[in-house]
C-alpha positions as CSV (number, residue, x, y, z in Angstrom):
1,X,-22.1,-13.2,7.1
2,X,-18.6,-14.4,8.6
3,X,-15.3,-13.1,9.4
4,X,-13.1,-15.1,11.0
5,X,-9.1,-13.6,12.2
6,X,-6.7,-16.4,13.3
7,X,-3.3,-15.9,14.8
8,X,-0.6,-18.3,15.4
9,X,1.7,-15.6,17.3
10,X,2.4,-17.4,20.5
11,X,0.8,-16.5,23.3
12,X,-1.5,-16.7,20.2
13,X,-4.8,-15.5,23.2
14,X,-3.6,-12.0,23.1
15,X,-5.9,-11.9,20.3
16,X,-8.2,-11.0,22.6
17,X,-6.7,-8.4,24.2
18,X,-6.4,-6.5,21.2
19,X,-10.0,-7.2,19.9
20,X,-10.9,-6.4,23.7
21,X,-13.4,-9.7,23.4
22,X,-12.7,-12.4,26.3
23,X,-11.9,-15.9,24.5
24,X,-14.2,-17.5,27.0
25,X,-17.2,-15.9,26.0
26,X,-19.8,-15.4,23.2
27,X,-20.7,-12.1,23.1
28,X,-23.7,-10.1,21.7
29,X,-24.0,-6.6,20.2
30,X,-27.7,-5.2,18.6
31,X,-27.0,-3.3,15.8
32,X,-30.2,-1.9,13.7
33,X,-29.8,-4.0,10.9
34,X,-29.5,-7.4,13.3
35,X,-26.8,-8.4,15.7
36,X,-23.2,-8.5,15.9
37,X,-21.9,-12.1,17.6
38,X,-18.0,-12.6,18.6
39,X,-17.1,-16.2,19.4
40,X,-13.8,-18.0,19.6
41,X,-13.6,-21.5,17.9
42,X,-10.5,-22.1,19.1
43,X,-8.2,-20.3,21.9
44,X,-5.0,-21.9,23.4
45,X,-1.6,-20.6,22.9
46,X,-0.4,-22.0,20.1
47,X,-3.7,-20.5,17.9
48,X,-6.4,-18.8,18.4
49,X,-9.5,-18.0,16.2
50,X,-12.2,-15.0,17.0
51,X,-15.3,-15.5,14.7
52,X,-17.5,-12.2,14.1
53,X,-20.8,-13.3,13.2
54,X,-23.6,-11.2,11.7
55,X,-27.1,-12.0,11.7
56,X,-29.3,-9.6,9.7
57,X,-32.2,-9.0,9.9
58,X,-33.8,-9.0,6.1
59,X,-37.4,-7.5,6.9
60,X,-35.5,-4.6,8.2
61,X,-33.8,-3.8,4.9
62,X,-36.7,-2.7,2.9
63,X,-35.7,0.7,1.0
64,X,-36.9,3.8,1.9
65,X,-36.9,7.4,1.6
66,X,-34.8,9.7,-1.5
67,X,-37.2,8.8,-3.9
68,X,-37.3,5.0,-4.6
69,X,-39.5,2.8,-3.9
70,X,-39.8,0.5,-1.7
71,X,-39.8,-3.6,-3.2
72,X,-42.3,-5.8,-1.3
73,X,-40.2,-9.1,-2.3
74,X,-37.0,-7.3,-1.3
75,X,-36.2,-8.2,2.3
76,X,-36.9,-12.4,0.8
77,X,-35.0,-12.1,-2.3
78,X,-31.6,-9.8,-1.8
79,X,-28.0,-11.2,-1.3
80,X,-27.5,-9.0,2.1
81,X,-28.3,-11.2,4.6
82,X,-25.6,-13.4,3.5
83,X,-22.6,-11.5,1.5
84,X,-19.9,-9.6,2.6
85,X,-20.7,-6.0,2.4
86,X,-20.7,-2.4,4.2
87,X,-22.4,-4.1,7.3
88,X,-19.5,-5.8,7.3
89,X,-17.6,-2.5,7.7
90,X,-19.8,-1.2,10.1
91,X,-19.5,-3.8,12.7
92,X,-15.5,-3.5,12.3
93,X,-16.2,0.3,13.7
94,X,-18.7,-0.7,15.8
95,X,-17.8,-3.7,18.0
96,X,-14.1,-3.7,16.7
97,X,-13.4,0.0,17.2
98,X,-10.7,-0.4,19.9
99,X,-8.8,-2.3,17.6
100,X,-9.6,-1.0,14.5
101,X,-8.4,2.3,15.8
102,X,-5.0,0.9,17.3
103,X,-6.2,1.0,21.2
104,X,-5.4,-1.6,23.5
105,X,-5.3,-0.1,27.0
106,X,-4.8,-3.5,29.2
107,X,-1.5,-4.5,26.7
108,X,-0.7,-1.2,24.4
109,X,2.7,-2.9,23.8
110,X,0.3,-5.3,21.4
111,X,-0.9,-2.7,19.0
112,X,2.5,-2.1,17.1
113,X,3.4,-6.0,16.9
114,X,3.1,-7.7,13.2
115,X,2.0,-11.0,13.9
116,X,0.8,-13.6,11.3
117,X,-2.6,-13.3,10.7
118,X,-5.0,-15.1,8.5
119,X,-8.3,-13.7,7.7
120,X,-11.3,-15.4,6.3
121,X,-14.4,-14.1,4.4
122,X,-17.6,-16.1,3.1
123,X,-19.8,-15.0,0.4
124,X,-17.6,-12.2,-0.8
125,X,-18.9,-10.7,-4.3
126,X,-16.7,-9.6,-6.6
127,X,-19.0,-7.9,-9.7
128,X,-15.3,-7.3,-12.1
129,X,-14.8,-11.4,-11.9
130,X,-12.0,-13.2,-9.9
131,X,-9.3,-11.7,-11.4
132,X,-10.2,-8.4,-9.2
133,X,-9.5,-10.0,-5.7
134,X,-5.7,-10.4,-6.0
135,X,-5.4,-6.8,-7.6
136,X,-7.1,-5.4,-4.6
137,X,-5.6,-7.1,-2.0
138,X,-2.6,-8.2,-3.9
139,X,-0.4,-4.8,-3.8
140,X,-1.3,-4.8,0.1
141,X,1.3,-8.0,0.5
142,X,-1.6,-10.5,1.2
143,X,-1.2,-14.1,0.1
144,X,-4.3,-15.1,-1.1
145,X,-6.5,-18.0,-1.3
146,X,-10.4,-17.5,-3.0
147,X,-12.7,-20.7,-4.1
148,X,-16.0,-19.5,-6.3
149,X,-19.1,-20.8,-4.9
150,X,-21.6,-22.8,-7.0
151,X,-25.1,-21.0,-7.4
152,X,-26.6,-23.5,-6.3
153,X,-24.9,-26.6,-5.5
154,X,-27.9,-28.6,-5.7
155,X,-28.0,-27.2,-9.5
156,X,-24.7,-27.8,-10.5
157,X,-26.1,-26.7,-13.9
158,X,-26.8,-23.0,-13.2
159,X,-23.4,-22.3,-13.0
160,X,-21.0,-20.1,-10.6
161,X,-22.1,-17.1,-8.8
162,X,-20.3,-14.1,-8.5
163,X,-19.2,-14.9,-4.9
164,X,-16.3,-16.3,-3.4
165,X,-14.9,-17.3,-0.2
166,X,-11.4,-15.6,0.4
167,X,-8.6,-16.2,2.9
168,X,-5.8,-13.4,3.8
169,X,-2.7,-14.3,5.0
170,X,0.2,-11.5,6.2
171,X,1.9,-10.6,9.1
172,X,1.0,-7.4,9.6
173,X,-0.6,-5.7,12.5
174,X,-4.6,-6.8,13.4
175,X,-5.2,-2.7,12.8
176,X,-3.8,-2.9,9.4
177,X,-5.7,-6.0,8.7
178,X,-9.4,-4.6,10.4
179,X,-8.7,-1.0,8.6
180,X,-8.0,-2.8,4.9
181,X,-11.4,-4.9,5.7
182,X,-13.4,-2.0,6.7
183,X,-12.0,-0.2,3.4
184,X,-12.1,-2.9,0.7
185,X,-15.0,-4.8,1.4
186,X,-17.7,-2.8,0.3
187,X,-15.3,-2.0,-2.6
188,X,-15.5,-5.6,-3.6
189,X,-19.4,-5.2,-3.4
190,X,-19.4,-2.0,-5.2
191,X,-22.8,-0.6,-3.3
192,X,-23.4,0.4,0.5
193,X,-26.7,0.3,2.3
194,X,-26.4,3.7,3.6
195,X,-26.4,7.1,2.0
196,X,-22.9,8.1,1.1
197,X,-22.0,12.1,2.6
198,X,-19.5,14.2,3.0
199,X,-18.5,12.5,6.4
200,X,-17.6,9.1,4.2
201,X,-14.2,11.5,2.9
202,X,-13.4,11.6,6.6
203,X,-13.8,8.1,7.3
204,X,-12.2,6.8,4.1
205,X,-9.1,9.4,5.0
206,X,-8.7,8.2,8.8
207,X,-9.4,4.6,7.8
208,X,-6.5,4.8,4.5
209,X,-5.2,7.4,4.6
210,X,-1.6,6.0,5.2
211,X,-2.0,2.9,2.5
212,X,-4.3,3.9,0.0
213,X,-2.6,6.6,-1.8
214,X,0.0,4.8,-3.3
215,X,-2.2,1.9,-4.1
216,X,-2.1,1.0,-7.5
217,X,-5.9,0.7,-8.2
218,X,-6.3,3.7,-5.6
219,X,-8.5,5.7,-8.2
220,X,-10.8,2.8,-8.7
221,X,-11.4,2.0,-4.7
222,X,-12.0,6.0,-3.7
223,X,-14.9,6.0,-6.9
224,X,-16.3,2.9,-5.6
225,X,-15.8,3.6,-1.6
226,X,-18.2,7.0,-3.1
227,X,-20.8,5.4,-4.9
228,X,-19.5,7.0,-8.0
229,X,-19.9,10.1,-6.5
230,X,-17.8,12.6,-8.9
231,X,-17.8,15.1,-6.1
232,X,-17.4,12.9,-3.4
233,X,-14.4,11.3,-5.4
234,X,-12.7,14.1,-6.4
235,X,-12.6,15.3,-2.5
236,X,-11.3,12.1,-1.0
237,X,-8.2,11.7,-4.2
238,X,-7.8,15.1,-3.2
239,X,-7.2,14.8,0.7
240,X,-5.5,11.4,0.2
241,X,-2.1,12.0,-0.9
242,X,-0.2,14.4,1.9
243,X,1.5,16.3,-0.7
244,X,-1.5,17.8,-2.2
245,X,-3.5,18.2,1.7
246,X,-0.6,20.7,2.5
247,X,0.4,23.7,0.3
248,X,2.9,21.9,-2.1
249,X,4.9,25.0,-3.5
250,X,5.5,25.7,-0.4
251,X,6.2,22.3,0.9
252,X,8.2,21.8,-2.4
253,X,10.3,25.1,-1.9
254,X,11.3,24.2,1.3
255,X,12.5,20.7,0.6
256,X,14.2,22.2,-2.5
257,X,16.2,24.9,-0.2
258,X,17.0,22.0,2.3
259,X,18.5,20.2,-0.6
260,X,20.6,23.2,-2.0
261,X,21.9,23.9,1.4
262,X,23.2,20.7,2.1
263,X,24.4,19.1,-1.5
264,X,24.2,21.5,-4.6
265,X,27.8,22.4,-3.5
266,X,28.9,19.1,-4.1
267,X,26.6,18.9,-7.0
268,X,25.7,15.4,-5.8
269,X,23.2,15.0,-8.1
270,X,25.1,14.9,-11.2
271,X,27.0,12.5,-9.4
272,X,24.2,10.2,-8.4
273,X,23.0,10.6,-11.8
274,X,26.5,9.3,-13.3
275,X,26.5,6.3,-11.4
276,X,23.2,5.2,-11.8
277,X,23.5,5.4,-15.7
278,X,27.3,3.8,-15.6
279,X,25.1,0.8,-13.2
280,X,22.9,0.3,-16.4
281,X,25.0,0.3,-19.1
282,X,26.3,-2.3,-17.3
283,X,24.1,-4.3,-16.8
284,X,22.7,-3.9,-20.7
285,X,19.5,-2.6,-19.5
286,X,17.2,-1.8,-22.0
287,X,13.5,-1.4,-20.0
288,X,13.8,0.6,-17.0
289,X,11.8,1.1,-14.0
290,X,12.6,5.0,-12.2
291,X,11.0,4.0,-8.8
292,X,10.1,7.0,-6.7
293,X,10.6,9.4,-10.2
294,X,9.5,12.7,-8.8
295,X,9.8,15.3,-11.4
296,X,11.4,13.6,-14.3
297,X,15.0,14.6,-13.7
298,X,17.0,11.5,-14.1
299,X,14.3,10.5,-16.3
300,X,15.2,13.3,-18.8
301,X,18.8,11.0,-19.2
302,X,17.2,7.9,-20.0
303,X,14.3,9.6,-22.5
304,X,17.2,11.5,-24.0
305,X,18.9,8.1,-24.6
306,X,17.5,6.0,-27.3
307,X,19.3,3.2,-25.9
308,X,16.5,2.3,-23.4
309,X,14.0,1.3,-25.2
310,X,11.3,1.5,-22.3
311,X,10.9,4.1,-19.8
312,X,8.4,3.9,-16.9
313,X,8.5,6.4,-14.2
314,X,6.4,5.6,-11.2
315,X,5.6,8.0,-8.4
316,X,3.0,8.5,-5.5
317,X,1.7,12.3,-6.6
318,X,0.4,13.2,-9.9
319,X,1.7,16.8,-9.3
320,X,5.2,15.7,-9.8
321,X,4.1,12.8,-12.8
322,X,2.1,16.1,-14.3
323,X,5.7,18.3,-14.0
324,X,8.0,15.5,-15.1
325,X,5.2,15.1,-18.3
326,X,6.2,18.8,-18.8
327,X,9.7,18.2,-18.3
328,X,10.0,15.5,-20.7
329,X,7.9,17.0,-23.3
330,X,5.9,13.7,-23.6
331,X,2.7,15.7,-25.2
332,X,5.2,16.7,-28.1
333,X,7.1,14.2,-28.5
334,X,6.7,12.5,-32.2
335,X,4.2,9.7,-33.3
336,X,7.4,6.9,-33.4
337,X,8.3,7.7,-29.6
338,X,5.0,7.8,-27.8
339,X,5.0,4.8,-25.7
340,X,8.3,4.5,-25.2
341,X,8.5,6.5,-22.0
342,X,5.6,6.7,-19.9
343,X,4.2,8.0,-16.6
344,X,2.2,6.0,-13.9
345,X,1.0,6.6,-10.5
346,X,2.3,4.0,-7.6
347,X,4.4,3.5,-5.1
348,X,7.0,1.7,-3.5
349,X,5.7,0.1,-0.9
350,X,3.1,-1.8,-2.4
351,X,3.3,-5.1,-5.2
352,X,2.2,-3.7,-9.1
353,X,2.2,-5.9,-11.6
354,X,2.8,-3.4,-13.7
355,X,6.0,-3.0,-12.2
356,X,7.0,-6.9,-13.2
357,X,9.7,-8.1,-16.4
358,X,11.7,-4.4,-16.7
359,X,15.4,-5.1,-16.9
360,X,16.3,-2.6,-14.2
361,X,14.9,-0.9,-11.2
362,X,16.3,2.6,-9.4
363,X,15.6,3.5,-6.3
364,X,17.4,6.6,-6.2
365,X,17.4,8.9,-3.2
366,X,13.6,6.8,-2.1
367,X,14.5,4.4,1.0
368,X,15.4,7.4,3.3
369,X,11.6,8.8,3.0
370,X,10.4,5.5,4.0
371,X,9.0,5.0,7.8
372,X,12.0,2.0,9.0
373,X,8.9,-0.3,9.6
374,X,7.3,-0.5,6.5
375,X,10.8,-1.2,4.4
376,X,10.0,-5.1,4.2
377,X,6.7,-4.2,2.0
378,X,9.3,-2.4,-0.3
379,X,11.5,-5.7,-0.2
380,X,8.5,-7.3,-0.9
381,X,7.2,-5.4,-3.6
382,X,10.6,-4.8,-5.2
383,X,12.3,-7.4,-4.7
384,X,10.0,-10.1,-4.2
385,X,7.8,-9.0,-6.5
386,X,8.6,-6.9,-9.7
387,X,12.4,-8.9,-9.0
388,X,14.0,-7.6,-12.2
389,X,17.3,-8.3,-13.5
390,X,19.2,-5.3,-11.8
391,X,18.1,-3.4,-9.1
392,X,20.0,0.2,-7.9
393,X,19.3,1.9,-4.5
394,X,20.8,5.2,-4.1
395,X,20.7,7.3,-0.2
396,X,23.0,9.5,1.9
397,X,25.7,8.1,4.1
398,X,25.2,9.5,7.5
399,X,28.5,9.4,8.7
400,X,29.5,11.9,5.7
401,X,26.8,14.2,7.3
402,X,29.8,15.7,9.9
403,X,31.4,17.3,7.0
404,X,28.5,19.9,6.6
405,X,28.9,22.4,9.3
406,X,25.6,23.9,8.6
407,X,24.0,20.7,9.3
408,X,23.6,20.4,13.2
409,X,24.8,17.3,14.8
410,X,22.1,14.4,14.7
411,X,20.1,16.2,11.7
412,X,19.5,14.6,8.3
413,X,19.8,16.2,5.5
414,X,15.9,16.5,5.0
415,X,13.1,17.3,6.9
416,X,11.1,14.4,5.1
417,X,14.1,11.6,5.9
418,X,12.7,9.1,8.3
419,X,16.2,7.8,8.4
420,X,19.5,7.8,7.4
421,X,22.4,4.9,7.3
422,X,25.6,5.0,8.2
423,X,28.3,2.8,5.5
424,X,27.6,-0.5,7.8
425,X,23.8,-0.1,8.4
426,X,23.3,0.1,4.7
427,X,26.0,-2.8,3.6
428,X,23.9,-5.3,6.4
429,X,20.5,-4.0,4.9
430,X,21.5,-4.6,1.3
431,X,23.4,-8.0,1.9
432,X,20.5,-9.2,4.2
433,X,18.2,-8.2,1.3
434,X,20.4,-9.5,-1.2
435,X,20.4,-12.9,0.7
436,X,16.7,-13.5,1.2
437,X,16.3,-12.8,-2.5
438,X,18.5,-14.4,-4.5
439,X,20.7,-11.2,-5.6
440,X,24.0,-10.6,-5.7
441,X,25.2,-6.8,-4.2
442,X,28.1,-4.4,-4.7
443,X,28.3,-1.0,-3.1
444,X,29.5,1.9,-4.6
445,X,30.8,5.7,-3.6
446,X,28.8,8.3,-5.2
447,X,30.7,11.7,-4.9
448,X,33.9,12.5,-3.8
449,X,35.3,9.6,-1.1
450,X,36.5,11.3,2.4
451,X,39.2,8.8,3.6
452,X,37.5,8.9,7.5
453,X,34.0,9.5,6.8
454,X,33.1,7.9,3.0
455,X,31.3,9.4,0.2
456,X,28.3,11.6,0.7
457,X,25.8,9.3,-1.0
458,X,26.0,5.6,-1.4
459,X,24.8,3.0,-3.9
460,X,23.4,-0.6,-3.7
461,X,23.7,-2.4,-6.8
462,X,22.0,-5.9,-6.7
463,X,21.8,-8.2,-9.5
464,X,20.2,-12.0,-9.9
């Protein structure tokens, strides 16, 4: 089993600073099942290749104990000698660890830098057929590359195997790429070779805990990650999403009184709302995308409005999909409208092709929850990706936030904002963004304009 990570970042050795593996040496680690090997093919500054070899041991991988019985032909006729699987994941943990855990202690300044990173896998088994890899890894923003190998290629005759070598591309960080191997893998395999516990929820929490919840097949990876375990599912969906770890009506009171105390004077809503639906009309959207949809309240306009004649709203908890199902009424609504407006789980941040061919996109009041570094995977996905017609971003302007007297200097309006622009930061995002991919932009005051300061909320519209 092989896993090679390349690098052209230039110096492209620091590699091995943040695998902590010397370029210069082969290195061995025993593991029960066999031993862990780390080489470098190739290490000068313009590229540099680490190679992490396994070398199982078959006649230790007899079955034993809860029950079943061992196979005598077992260790000479099974796949897991050779295929990508949970040994895989554990030598990530255990001769990657450093790295997968985001430690570097001889260059820390290493762990946060997105470089471009290509990863490669033989033998990887895919039981749902090829069309399963790119949905996996797809929504992650990984160009992919797989080849299916011949049964036999002595017996051209038999046929394809389920196996396929795969190659990763991104620039992303080498934690990100080590903690979506260590996840995914045995995913792909659907099995691991060790009894699944309670302690797997930790690891599958610490390991994806910040990617997997918005993930559009996230349901699908936590039940295989399990083993099918219904318990063991229904704990790790459960500690996934943040929302639902913490107490949400309390969580969701306190968001609501930060919002009342800060805009429900203004009644900014209604004006957000306003210019979002004025943005469609014009642009004759029919099928619309509410990104980021929270508890159905713009959606109520559009389902109200037989005009659009499809309505998805997409958001990252299924409490607030469950209380924008009750909002809309969608378990009442007549035989002739079901269909027409309907309620998925996603998120932002990551590519859904469900997401692709809707006329129009809103963003409103999403890109200020966002972490600053992980806006270009919502360019990507957005943009790049679903790329509809018309796409409308809604967020506050910061320099209106001097107007509130309540709101201390230097505070945002939220406790959940990761960051708010001023007029100019959000005109050279949106142009910049417009630019790259091949939209047009106008901005727009939503509210009432302040001649010094702007409106309180601003509005991207960007159209191709």
């Amino acid at each position: 089993m092989l896993l090679t990570v390349t690098t052209t970042r230039e110096p492209a050795t620091d590699l091995g600073y943040l695998l902590h593996k010397h370029p210069a040496r082969v290195q061995e680690f025993p593991l029960w099942f066999g031993a862990v090997r780390v080489f470098y093919p190739r290490a000068d500054e313009r590229e540099c290749t680490a190679a992490i070899l396994l070398d199982i041991d078959p006649q230790r991988l007899r079955r034993r104990g809860r029950g079943e019985p061992a196979f005598r032909l077992e260790p000479y006729v099974n796949d897991r000698p050779y295929a990508a699987s949970s040994f895989l994941s554990v030598a990530i943990s255990r001769v990657l660890g450093s790295a997968l855990q985001g430690k570097c202690a001889a260059r820390p300044e290493l762990v946060d830098i997105e470089m471009p990173l290509t990863a490669r896998l033989s033998a990887v088994p895919s039981r749902t057929g090829p069309e399963y890899l790119p949905e996996l890894f797809g929504p992650l923003g990984y160009d992919l590359t797989t080849s299916r190998e011949a049964l036999d290629p002595q017996f051209p005759q038999w046929g394809d195997s389920r196996y396929y070598t795969l190659e990763l591309s991104k620039i992303t960080t080498l934690r990100d790429l080590l903690a979506h191997l260590y996840v995914l893998v045995p995913v792909l395999d659907d099995t691991k070779h060790y009894w699944v516990g309670d302690d797997e929820v930790d690891k599958l929490r610490r390991h994806a805990g910040d990617w997997l919840a918005g993930h559009p097949l996230r349901d699908d990876i936590v039940r295989r990650y399990m083993r099918h375990s219904g318990r063991l599912t229904r704990a790790a969906l459960a500690s996934l999403v943040e929302e639902e770890a913490h107490d949400p009506e309390a969580e969701a009171a306190c968001h609501d009184d930060a919002e009342a105390a800060t805009e429900d004077t203004l009644r900014l809503y209604e004006h957000r709302h306003r210019g979002v639906l004025t943005a469609l009309e014009e642009a004759a959207a029919r099928r619309v995308v509410d990104l980021g949809c929270g508890e159905g309240k713009f959606l109520h306009h559009l389902h109200a409005d037989r005009r659009y004649t499809e309505v998805v709203g997409v958001d990252v908890s299924h409490r607030s999909l469950a209380r924008a199902s009750d909002r809309l009424g969608l378990d009442r609504q007549p035989e002739s409208q079901k269909g027409r407006v309907s309620l998925i789980q996603g998120s932002a941040l990551y590519r859904d092709a469900r997401l692709a061919g809707y006329d129009a996109v809103v963003l409103m009041e999403v890109i200020e929850h966002i972490d600053p570094g992980r806006l270009p995977a919502l360019e990507d996905a957005v943009f790049a990706t679903a790329r509809p017609s018309t796409i409308i971003v809604t967020t506050p302007n910061r320099d209106y936030n001097i107007r509130w007297p309540t709101l201390p200097a230097g505070d945002m309006r939220h406790a959940d904002h990761r960051r708010e622009w001023t007029r100019g930061e959000f005109a050279a995002w949106g142009e910049r963004v417009a630019a790259e991919h091949g939209y047009a932009v106008e901005f727009r005051p939503i509210g009432e304009t302040d001649p010094d300061v702007g409106s309180p909320t601003q509005m991207g519209v960007f159209r191709r």
